[in-house]
C-alpha positions as CSV (number, residue, x, y, z in Angstrom):
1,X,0.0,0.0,0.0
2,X,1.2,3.3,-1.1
3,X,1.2,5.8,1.9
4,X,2.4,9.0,0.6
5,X,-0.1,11.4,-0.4
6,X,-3.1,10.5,2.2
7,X,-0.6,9.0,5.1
8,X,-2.5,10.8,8.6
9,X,-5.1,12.9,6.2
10,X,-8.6,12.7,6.3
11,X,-11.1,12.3,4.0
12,X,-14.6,12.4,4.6
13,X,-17.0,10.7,2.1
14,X,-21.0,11.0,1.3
15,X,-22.6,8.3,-0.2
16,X,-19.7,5.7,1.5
17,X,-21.7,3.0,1.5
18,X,-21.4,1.4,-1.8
19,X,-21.2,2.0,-4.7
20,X,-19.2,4.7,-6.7
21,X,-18.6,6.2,-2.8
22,X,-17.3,3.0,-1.7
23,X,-14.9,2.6,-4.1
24,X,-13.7,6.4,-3.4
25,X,-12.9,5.3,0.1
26,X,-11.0,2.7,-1.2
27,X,-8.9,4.4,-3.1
28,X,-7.9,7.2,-0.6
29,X,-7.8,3.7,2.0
30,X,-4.7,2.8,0.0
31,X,-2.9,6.1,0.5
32,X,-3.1,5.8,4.3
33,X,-5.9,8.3,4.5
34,X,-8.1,7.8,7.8
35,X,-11.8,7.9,6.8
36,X,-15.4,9.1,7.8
37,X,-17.8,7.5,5.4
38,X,-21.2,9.0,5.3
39,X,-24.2,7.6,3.9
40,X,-28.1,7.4,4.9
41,X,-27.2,3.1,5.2
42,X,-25.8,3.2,7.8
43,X,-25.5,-0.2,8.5
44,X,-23.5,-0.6,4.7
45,X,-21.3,2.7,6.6
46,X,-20.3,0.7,9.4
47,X,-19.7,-2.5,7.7
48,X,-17.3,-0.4,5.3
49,X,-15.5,1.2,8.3
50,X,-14.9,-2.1,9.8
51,X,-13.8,-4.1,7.2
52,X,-11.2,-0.6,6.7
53,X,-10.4,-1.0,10.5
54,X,-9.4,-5.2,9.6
55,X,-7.2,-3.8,7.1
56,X,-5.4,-1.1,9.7
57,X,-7.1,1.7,7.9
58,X,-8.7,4.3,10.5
59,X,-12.0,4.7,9.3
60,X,-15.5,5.2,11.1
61,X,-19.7,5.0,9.4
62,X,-22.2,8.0,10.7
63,X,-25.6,8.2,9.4
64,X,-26.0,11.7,7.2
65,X,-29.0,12.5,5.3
66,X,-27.3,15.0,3.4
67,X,-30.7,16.7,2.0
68,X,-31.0,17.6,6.1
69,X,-28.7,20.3,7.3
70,X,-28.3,19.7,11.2
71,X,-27.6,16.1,9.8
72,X,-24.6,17.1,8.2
73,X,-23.4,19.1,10.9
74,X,-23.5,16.9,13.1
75,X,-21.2,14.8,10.8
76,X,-19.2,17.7,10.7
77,X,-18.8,17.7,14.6
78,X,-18.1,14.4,14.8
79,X,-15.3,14.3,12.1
80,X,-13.8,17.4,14.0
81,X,-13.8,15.7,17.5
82,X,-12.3,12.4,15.8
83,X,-9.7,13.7,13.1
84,X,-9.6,17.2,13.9
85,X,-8.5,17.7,10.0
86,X,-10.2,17.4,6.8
87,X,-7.7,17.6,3.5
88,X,-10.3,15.5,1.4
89,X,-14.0,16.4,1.1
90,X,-16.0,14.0,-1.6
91,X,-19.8,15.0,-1.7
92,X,-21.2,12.2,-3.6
93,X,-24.7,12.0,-3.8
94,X,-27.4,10.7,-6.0
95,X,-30.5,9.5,-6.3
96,X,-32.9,9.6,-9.5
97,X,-36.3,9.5,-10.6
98,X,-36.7,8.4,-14.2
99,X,-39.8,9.6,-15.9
100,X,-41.5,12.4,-18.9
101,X,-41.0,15.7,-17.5
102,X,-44.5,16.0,-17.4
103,X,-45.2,13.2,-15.2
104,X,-42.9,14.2,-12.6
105,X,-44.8,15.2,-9.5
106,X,-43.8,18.5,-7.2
107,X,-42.4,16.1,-4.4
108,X,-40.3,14.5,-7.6
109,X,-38.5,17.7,-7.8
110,X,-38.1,18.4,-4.2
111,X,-36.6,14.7,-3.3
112,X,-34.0,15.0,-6.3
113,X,-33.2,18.7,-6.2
114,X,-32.9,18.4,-2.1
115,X,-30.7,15.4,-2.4
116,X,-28.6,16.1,-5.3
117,X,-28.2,19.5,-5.2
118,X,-28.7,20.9,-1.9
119,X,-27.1,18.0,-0.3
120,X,-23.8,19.0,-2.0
121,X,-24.3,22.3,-0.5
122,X,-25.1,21.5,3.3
123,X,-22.0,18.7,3.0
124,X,-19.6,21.7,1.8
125,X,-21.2,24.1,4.3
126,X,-20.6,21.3,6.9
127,X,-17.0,20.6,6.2
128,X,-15.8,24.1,4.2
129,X,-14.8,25.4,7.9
130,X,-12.6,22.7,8.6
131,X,-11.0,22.2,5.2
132,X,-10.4,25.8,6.3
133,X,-8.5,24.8,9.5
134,X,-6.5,22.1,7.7
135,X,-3.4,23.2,6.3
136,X,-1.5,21.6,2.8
137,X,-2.8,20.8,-0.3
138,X,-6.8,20.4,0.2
139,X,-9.5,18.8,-2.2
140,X,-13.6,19.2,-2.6
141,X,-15.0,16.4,-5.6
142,X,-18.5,17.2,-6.2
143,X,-19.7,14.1,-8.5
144,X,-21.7,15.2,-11.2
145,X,-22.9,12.7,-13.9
146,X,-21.8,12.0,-17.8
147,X,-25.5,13.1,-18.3
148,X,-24.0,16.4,-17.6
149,X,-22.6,15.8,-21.3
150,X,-24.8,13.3,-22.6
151,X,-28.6,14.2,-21.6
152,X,-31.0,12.2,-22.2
153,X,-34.8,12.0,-22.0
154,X,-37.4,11.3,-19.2
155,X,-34.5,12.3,-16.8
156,X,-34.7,16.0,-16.2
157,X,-35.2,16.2,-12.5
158,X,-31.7,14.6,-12.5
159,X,-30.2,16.0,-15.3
160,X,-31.1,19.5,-13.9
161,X,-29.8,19.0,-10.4
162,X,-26.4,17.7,-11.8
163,X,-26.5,20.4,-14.0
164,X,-26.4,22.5,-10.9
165,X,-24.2,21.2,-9.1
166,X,-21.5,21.8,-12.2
167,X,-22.8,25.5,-11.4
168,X,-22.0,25.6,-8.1
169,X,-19.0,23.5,-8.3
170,X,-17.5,26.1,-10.8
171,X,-18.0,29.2,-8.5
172,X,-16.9,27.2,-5.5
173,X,-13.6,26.6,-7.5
174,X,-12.8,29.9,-8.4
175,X,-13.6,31.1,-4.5
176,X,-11.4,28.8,-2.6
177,X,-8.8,28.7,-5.4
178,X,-7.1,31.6,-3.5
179,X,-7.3,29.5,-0.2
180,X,-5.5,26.6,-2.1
181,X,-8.1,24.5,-1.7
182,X,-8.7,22.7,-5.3
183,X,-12.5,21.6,-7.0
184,X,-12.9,19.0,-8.7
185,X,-16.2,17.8,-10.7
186,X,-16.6,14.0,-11.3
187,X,-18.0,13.1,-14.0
188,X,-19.4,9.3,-13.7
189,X,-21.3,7.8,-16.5
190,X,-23.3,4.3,-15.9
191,X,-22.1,1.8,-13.7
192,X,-23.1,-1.3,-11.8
193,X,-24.1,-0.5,-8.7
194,X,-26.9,-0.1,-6.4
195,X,-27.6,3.4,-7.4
196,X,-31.3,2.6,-8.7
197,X,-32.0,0.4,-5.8
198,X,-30.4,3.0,-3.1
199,X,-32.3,5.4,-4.2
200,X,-35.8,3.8,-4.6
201,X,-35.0,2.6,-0.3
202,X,-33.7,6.2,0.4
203,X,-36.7,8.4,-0.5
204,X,-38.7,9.5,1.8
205,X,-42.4,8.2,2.9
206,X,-43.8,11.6,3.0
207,X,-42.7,12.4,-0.8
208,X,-44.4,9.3,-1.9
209,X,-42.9,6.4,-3.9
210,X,-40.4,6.0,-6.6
211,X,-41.5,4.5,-9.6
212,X,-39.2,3.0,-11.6
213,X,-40.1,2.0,-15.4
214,X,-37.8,0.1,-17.3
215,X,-38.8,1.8,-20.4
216,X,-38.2,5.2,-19.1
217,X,-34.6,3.6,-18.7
218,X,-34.6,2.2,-22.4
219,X,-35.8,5.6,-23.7
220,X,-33.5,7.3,-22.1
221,X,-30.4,5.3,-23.2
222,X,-31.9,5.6,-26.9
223,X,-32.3,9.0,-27.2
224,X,-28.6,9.6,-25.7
225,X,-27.4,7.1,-28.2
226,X,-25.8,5.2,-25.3
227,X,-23.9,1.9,-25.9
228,X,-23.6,0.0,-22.8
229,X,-20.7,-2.2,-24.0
230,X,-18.5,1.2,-23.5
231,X,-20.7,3.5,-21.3
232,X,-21.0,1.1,-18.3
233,X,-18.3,-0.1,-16.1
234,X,-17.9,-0.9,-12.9
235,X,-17.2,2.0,-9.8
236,X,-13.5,0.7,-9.2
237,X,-13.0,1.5,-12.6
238,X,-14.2,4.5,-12.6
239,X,-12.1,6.2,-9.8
240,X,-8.9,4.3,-10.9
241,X,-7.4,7.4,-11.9
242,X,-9.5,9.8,-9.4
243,X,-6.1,10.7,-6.6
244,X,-3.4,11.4,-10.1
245,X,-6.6,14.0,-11.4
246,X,-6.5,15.4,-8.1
247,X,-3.0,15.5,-7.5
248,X,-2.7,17.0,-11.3
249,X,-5.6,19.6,-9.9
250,X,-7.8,18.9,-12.8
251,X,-11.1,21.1,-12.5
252,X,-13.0,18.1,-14.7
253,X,-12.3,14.6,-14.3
254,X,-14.0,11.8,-17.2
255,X,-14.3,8.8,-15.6
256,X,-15.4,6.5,-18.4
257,X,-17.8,6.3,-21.6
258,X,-17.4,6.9,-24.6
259,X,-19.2,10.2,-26.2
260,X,-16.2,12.8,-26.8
261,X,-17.8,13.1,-30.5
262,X,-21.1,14.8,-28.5
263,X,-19.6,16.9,-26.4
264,X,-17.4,18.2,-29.4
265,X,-20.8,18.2,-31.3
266,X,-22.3,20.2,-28.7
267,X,-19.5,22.9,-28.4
268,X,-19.8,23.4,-32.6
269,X,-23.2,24.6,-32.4
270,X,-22.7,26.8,-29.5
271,X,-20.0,28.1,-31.3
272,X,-21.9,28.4,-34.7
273,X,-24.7,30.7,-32.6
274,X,-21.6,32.7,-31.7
275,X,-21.2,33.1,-35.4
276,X,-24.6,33.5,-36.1
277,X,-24.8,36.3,-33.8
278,X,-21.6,38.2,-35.2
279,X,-22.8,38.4,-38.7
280,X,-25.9,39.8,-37.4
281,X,-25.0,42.5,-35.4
């Protein structure tokens, strides 16, 4: 194990769990950083943190539901008491609600937009004062989504709040850049994990059910001309090269997929109503 970079630093991880945040924490595990892994499971949290404590890793699970406030603080509290530090901050959050825009119910919206986006802003609230404290080179990753890039139907409450957390994430970097405190945006496209099925269990009662139709998925993946032979892989994979995009301090980090050619697309008729504009004065 590597114990360079993260040896004594501590990194503090929503969404710890499983998934894409589990496999976060493991790569940070492998640098020697000591961890505080967040998620609303806490039971998956704690079975992490122990099986990082086997290992000789420091590491401890705390129940956050990021889309509450206090229960971020409170995180933040504990993490202070425990470390003291925090050089690492990775606000990964995500839940999703497939379906046509206009089936999408009011409490749609407020579950996605109060998990995805404001959850990334009460976790950096929370911890932005002690990243503050810590001294050295100091990271926030805010994970996004390829859909950023590559949107596709019958997911706009998701699409939107990812979309806004690129917004926020690119005013956050140019703020603490001063501080030398470096933002990254993550940029995951489709993996296998338990993202559907987490968030299905992690909505709350009192803003109904989540419905989940497979041909909302199908339609989706259509109309964003996604292949899943090269657009899905699995959440190792995609932060295999997360600490050297960090270390590089690399405001945008791909993980996998391949649709380069739409982005570029994209840019060419942005550009081309740049033109159109000039030779109409």
């Amino acid at each position: 194990m590597g114990m360079e970079r993260y040896s004594d630093k501590t990194v503090v991880i929503t969404g710890a769990g499983s998934g894409l945040g589990a496999a976060i924490a493991e790569q940070f595990a492998n640098e020697g950083a000591k961890l505080a892994l967040l998620d609303i499971d806490v039971t998956r949290a704690k079975e992490n943190a122990e099986q990082f404590l086997a290992r000789g890793v420091e590491a401890f699970g705390v129940r956050v539901d990021v889309a509450d406030k206090a229960s971020v603080e409170v995180a933040a509290a504990m993490v202070k008491e425990r470390y003291g530090t925090c050089h690492a901050l990775c606000a990964n959050v995500g839940v999703q609600q497939f379906g046509a825009i206009d089936t999408l119910t009011d409490q749609d919206w407020q579950w996605v937009m109060s998990v995805n986006f404001h959850g990334v802003i009460n976790t950096v609230g929370a911890f932005l004062p002690l990243l503050r404290e810590s001294t050295g080179r100091r990271h926030i990753v805010l994970t996004s989504s390829a859909s950023f890039f590559q949107v596709g139907v019958r997911m706009a409450a998701y699409v939107a709040s990812k979309f806004a957390v690129v917004g926020y994430g690119e005013v956050l970097q140019r703020e603490l850049a001063p501080e030398g405190i470096n933002v990254a945006m993550l940029f995951p496209a489709g993996m296998a994990t338990r993202h559907l099925e987490s968030s299905v269990a992690a909505r709350p009662t009192e803003l109904g059910t989540s419905r989940l139709d497979m041909a909302d998925i199908q339609a989706m993946m259509v109309d964003a001309k996604i292949d899943p032979t090269d657009h899905v892989a699995t959440a190792d994979h995609a932060v295999r090269n997360l600490l050297n995009e960090l270390d590089a301090g690399h405001a945008y980090i791909i993980t996998h997929g391949n649709y380069r050619h739409q982005v570029e697309m994209q840019q060419r008729e942005i550009l081309a109503a740049f033109d159109a504009m000039a030779a109409n004065p």
